[in-house]
RONU-557146 format. One record per residue: chain; residue in three letters; residue number from 0; x, y, z of N, C-alpha, C in turn. Coordinates in Angstrom, 1 decimal. Layout:
 mol type seq     nx     ny     nz    cax    cay    caz     cx     cy     cz
   A  Ala NUM      X      Y      Z      X      Y      Z      X      Y      Z
...
// end
This chain:
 mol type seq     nx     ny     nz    cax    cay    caz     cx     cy     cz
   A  Unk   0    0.8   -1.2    0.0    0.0    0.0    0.0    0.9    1.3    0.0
   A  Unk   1    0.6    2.3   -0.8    1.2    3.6   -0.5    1.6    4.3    0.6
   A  Unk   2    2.9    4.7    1.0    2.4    5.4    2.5    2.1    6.5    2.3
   A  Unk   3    1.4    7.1    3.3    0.5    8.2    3.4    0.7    9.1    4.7
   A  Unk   4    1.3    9.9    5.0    1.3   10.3    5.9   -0.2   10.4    7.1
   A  Unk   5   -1.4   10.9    6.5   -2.7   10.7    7.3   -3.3    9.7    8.0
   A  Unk   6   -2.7    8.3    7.2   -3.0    7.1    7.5   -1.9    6.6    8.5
   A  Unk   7   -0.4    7.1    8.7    0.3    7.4    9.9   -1.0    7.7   10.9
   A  Unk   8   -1.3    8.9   10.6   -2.1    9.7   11.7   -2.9    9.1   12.4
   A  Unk   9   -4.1    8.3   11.8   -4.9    7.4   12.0   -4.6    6.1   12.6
   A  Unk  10   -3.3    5.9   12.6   -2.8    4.8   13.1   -2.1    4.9   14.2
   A  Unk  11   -2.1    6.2   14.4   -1.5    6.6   15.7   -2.6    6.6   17.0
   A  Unk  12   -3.5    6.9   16.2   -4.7    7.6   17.0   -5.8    6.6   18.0
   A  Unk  13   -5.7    6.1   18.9   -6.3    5.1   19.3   -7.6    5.9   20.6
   A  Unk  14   -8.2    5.0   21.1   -9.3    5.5   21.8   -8.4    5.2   23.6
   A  Unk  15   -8.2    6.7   24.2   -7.2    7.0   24.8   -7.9    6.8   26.4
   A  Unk  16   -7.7    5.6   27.1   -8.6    5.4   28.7   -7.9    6.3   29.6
   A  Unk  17   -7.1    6.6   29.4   -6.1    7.4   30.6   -5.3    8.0   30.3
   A  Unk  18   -5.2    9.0   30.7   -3.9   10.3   30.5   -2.6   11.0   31.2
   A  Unk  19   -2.1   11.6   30.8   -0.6   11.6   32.1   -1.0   13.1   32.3
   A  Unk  20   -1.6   13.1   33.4   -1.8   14.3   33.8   -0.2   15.9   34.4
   A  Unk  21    0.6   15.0   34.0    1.9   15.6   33.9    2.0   16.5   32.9
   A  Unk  22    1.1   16.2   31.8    1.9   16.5   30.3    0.5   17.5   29.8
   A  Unk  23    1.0   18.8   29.8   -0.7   19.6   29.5   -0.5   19.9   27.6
   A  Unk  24   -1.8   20.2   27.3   -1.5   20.1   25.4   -1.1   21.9   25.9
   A  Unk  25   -0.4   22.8   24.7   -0.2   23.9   24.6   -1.4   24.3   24.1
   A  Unk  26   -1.6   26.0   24.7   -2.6   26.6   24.1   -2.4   27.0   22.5
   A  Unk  27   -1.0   27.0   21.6   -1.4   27.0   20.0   -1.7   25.9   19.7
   A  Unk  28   -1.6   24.6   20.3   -2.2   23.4   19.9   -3.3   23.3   20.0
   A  Unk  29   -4.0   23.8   21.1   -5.8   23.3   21.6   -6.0   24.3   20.6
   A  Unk  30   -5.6   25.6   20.2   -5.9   26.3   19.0   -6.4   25.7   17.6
   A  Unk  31   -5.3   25.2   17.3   -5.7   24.0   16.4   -6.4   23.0   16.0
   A  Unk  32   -6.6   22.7   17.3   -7.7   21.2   17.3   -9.2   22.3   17.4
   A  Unk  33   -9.1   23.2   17.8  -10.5   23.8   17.8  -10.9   24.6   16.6
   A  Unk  34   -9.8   25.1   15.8  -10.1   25.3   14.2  -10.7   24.3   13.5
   A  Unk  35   -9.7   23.3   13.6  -10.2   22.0   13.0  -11.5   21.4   13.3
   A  Unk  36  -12.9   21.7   14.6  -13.6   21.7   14.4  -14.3   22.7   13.8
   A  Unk  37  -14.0   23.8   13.9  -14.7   24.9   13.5  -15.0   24.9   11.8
   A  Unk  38  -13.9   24.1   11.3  -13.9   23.8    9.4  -14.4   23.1    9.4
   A  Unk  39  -15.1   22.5   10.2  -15.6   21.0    9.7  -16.9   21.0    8.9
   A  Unk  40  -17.0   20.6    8.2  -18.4   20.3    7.6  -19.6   19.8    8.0
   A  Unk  41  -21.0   20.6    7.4  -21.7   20.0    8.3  -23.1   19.8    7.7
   A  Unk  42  -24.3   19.7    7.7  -25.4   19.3    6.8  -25.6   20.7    6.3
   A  Unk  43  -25.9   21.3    5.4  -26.6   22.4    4.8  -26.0   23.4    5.8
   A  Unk  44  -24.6   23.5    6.1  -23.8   24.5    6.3  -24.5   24.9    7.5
   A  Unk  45  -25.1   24.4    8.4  -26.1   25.0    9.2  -25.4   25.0   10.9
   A  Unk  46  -23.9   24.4   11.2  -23.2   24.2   11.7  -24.0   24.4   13.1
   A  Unk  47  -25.2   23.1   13.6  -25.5   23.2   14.7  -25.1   22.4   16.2
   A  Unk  48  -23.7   22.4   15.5  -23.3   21.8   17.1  -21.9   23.6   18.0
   A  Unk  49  -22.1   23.4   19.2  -21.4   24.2   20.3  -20.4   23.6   21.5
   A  Unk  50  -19.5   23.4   21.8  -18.4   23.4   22.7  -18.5   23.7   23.7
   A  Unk  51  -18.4   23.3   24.7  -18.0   23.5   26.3  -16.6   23.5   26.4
   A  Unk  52  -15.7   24.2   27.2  -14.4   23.5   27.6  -14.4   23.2   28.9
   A  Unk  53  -13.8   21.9   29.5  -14.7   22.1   30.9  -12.8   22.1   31.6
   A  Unk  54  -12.5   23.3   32.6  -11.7   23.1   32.9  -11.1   23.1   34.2
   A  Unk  55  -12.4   23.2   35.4  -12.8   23.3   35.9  -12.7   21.9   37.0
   A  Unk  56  -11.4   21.9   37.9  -11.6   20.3   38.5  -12.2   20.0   39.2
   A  Unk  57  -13.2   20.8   40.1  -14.2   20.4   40.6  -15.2   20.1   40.2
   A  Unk  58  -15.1   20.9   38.6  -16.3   20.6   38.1  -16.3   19.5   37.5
   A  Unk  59  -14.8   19.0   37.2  -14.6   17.5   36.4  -15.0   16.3   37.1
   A  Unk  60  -14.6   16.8   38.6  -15.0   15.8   39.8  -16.2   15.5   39.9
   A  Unk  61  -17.1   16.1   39.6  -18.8   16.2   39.9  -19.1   15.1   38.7
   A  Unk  62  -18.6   15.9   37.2  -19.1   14.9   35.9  -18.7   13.6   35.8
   A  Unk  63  -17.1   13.3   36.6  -16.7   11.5   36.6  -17.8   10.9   37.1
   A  Unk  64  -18.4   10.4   38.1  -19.3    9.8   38.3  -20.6    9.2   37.4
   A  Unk  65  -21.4   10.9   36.8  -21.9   10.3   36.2  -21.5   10.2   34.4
   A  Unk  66  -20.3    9.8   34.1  -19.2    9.8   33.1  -18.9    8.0   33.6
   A  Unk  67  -19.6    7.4   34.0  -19.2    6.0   34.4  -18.4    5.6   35.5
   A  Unk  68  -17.9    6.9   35.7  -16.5    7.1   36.5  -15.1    6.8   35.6
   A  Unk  69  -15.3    7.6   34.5  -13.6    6.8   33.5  -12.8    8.2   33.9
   A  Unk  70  -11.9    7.7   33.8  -10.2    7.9   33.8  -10.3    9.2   33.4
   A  Unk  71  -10.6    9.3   31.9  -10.4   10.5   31.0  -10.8   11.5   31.5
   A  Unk  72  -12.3   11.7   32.2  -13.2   13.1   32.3  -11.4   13.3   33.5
   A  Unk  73  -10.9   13.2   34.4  -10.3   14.0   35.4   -8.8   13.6   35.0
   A  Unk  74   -8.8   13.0   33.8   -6.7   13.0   33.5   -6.6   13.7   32.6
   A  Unk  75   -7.7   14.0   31.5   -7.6   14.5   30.0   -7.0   16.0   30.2
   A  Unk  76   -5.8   16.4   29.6   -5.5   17.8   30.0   -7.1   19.2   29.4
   A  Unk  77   -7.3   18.6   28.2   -8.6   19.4   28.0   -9.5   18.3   28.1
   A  Unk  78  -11.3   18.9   28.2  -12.1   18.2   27.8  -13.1   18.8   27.2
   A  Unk  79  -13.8   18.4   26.2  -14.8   18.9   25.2  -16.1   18.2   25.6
   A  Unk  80  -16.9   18.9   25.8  -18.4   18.7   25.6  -19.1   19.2   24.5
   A  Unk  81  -20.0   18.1   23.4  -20.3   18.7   22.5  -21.9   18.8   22.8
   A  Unk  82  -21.9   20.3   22.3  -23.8   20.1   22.9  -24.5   20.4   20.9
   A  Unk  83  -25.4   20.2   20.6  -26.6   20.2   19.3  -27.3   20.8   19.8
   A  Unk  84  -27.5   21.7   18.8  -28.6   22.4   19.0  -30.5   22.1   18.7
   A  Unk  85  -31.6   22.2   18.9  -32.4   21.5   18.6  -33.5   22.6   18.7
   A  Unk  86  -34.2   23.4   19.2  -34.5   24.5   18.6  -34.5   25.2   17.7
   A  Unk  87  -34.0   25.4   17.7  -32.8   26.7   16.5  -33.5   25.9   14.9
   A  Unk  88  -33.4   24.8   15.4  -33.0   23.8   14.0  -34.7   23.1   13.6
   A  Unk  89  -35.9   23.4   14.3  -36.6   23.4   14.5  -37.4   24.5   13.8
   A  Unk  90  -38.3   23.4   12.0  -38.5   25.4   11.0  -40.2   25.6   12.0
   A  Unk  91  -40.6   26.8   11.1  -39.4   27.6   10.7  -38.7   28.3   11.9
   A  Unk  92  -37.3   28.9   11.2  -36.2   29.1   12.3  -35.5   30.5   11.6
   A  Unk  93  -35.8   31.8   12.7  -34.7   32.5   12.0  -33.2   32.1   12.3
   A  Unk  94  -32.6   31.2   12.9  -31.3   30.3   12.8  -31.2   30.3   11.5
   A  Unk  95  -32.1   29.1   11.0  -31.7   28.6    9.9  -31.7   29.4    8.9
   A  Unk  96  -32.5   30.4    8.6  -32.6   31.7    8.0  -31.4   32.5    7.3
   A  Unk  97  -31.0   32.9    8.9  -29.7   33.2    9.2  -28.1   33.0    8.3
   A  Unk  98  -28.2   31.7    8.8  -27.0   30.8    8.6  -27.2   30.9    6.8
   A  Unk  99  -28.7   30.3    6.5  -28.5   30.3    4.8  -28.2   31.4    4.4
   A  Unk 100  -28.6   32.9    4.6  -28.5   33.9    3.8  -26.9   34.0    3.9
   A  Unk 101  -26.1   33.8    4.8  -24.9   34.0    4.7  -24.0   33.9    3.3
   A  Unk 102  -25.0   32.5    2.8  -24.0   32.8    1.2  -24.9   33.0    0.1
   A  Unk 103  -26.0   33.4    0.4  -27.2   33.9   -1.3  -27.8   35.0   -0.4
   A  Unk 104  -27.1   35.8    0.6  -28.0   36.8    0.7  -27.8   37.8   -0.5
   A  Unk 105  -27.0   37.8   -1.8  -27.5   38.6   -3.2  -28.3   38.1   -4.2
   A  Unk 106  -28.9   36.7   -3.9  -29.7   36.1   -4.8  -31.4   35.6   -3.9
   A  Unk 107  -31.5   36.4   -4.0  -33.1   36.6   -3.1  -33.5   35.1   -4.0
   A  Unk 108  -33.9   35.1   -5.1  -34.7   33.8   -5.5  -34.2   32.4   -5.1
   A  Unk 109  -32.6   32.5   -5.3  -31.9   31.0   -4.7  -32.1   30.8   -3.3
   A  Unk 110  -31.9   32.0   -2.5  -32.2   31.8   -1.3  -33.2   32.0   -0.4
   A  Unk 111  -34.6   31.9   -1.1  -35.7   31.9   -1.1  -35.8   30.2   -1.0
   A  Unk 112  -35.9   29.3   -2.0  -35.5   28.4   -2.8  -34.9   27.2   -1.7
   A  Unk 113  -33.8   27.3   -1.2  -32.5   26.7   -0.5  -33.5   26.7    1.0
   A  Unk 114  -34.0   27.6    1.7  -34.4   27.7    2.8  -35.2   26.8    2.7
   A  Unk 115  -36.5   27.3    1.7  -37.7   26.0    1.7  -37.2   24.5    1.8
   A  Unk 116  -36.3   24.5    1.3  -36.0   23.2    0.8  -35.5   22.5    2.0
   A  Unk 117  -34.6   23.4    3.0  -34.0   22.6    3.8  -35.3   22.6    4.9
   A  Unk 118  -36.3   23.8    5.2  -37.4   23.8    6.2  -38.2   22.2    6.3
   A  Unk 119  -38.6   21.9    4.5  -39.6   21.1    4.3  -38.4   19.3    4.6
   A  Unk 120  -37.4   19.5    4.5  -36.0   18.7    4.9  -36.1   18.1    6.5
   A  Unk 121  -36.5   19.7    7.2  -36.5   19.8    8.6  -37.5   19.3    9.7
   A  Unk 122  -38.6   19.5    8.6  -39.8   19.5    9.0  -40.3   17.9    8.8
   A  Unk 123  -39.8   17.3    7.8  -39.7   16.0    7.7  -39.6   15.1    8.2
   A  Unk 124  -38.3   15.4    8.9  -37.1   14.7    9.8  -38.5   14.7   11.0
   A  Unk 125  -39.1   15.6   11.1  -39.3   16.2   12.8  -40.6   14.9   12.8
   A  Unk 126  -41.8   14.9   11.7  -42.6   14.6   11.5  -42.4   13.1   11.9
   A  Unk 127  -41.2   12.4   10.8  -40.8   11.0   10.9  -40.6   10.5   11.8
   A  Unk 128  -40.7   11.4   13.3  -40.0   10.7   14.5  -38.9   11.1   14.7
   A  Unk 129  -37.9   11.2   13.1  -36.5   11.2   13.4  -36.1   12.8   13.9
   A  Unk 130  -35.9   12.1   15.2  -36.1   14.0   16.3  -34.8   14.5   15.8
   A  Unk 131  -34.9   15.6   16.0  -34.4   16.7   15.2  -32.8   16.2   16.3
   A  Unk 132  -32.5   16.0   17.1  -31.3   16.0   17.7  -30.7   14.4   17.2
   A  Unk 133  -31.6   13.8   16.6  -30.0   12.9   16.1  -29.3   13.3   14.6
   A  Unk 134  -30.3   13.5   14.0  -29.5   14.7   13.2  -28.9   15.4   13.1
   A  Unk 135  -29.1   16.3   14.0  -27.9   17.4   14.8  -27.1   16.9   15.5
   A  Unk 136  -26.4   15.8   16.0  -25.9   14.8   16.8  -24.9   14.2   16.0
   A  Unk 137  -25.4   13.7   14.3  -24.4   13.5   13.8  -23.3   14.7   13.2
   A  Unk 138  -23.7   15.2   13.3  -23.1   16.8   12.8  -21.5   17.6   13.8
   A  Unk 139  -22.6   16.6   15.0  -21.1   16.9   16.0  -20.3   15.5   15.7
   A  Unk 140  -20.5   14.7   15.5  -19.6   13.7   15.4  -18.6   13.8   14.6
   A  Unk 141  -19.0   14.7   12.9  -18.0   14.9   12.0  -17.3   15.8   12.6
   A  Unk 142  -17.7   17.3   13.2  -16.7   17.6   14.2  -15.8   17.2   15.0
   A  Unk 143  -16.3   16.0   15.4  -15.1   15.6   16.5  -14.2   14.5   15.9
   A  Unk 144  -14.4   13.9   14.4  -13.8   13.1   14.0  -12.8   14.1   13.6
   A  Unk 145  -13.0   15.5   12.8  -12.0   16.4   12.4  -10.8   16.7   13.5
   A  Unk 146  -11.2   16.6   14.5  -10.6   17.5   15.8   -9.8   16.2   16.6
   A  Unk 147  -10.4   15.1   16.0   -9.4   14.6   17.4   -8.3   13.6   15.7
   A  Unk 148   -8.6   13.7   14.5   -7.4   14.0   13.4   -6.7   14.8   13.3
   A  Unk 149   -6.9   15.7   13.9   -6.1   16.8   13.8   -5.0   17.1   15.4
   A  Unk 150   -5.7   16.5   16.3   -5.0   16.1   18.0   -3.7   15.2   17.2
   A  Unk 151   -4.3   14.4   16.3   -3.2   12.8   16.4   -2.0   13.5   15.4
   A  Unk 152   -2.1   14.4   14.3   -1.4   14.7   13.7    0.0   15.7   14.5
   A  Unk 153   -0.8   16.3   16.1    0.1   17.2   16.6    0.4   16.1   18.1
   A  Unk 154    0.0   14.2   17.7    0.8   13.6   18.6    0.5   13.7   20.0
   A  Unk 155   -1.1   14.3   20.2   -2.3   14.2   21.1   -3.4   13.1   21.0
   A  Unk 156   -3.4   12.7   21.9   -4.6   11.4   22.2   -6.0   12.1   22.4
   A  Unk 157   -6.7   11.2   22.1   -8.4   11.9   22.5   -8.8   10.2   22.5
   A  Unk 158  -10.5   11.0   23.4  -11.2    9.3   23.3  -12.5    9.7   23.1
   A  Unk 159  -13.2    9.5   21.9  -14.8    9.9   22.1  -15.6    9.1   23.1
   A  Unk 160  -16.4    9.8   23.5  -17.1    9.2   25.1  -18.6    9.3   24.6
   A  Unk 161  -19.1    8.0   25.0  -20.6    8.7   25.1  -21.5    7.3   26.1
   A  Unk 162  -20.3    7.1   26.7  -20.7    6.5   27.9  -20.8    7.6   29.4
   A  Unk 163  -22.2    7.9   28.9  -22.3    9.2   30.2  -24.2    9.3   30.1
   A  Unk 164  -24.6    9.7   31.2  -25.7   10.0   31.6  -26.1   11.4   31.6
   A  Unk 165  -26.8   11.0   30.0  -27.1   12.2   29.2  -27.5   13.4   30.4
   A  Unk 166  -29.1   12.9   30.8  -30.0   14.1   31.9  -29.7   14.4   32.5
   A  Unk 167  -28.2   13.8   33.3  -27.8   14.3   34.5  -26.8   15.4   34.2
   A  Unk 168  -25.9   15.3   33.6  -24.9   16.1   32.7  -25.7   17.3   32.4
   A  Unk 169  -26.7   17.2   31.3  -27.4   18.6   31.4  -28.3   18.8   32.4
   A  Unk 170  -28.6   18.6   33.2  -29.1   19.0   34.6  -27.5   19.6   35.8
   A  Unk 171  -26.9   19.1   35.5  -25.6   19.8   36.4  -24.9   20.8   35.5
   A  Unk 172  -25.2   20.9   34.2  -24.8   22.4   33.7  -25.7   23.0   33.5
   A  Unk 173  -27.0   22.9   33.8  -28.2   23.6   33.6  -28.4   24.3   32.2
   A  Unk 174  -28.5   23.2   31.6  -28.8   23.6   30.0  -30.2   23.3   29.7
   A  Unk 175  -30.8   24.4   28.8  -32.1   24.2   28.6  -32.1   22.9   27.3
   A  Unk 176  -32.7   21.7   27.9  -33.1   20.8   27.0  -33.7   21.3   25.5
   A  Unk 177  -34.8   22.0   26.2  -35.2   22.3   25.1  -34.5   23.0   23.6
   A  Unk 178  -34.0   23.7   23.9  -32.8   24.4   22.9  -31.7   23.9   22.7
   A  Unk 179  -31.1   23.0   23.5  -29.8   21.9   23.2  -29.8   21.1   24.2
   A  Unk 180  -28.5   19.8   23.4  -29.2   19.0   24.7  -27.0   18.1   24.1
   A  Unk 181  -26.7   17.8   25.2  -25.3   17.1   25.2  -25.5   16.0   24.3
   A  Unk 182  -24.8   15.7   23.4  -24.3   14.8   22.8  -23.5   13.6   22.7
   A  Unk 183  -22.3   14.1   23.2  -20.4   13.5   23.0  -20.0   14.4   23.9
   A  Unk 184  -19.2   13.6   24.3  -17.7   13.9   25.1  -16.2   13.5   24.2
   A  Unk 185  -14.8   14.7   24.3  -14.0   14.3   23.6  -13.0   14.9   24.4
   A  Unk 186  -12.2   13.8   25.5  -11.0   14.5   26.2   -9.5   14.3   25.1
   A  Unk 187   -8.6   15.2   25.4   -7.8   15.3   25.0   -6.8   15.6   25.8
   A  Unk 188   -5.5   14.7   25.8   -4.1   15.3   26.2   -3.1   13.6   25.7
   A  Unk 189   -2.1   13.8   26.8   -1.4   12.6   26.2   -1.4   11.8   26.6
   A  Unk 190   -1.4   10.1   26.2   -1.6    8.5   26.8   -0.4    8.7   27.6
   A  Unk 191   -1.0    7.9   29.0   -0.2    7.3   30.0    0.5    6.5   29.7
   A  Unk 192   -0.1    5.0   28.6    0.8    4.0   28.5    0.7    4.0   26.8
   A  Unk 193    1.7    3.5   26.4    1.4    3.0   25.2    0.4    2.4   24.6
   A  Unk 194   -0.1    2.5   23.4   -0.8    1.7   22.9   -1.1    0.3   22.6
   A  Unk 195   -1.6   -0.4   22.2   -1.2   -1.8   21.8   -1.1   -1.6   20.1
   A  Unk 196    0.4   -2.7   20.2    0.6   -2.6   18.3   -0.5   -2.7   17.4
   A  Unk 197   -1.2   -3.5   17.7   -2.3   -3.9   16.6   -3.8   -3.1   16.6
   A  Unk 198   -4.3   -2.6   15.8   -5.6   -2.0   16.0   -6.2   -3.2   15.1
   A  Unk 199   -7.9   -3.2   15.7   -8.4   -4.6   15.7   -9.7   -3.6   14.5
   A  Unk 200   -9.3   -3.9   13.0  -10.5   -3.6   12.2  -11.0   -4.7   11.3
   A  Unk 201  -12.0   -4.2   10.4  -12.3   -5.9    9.5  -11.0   -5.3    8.4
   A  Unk 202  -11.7   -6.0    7.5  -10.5   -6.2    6.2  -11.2   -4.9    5.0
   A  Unk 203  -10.3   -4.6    4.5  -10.6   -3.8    3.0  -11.8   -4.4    2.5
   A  Unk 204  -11.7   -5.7    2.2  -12.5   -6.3    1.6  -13.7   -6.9    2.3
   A  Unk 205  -13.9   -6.6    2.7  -15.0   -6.9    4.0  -16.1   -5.5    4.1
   A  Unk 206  -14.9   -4.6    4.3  -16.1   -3.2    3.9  -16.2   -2.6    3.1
   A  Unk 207  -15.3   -3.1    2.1  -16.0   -2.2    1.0  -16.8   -3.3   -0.4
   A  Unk 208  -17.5   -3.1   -1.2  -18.3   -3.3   -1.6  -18.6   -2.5   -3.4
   A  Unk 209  -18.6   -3.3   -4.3  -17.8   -2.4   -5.1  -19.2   -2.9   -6.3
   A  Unk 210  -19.9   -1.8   -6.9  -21.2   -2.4   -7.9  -21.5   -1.7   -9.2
// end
């Protein structure tokens, strides 16, 4: 196979249980990783996920427990809470409004056009059951897939988390459900121990599928 530097990256990057709380990431680094979400792509540019940084060790102490009790929420040198928005995203929405005019506010008919399209999209989703926050939910996920590729490339560990007790979490930050609601957890800093050599996936040919 070709080498690839990215696929270095990816091979570096494992799902990180514990951290050396000796070793903090630099603030142009966390810069970094938090651009790298900020570019990330997202459904109809509508970029409805928001960031916590929690840095706070009492407050980290409070969230381990109901965080399963893991390692990461109180070793990770940063930690990310991703929250979705679910209101906002909810038509009609001057959000979504908003956010569309940002690139056809000189073309009133396209962006006349583009809005319906994503409302009656929105409205859909809402109708089918499929509640408006797992859609918005995946949107943070491409974020944090960006951000914690971008940690491995500057030789930072991360571990996506979503072994945690959704209600309780937003009930101890006092977030209105109704308007957002937590998603994902993504701590970041550097592994305590090494990794194991082998990462355990199927085969090329196993997932991919060629017609």
């Amino acid at each position: 196979m070709k080498q690839n530097n990215f696929i270095d990256i990816l091979r570096f990057r494992h799902a990180c249980k514990i951290f050396d709380t000796s070793k903090k990431i630099s603030s142009e680094d966390f810069e970094l990783i938090l651009e790298s979400g900020r570019l990330s792509p997202s459904s109809f540019g509508l970029e409805p996920t928001r960031l916590m940084i929690i840095r706070d060790k009492d407050l980290k102490e409070k969230m381990k427990p109901l965080c399963w009790n893991q390692e990461q929420i109180t070793t990770a040198s940063e930690l990310v809470v991703f929250k979705s928005k679910v209101a906002d995203l909810k038509a009609p929405s001057d959000y979504v409004d908003k956010m569309v005019s940002r690139r056809m506010a000189n073309d009133k008919s396209a962006y006349e056009a583009y809005k319906q399209r994503i409302r009656g999209f929105l409205v859909a989703n809402d109708l089918l059951g499929e509640n408006i926050i797992n859609w918005t939910a995946r949107q943070a996920y491409l974020m944090a897939s960006s951000m914690m590729s971008c940690a491995a490339s500057l030789g930072i560990d991360s571990c996506p988390m979503e072994g945690f007790e959704q209600s309780s979490l937003e009930k101890l930050f006092g977030i209105d459900t109704f308007k957002e609601r937590i998603v994902l957890i993504v701590p970041f800093g550097y592994r305590l121990k090494e990794q194991p050599a082998s990462k355990y996936r199927i085969s090329i040919d196993e997932l991919v599928e060629y017609k």
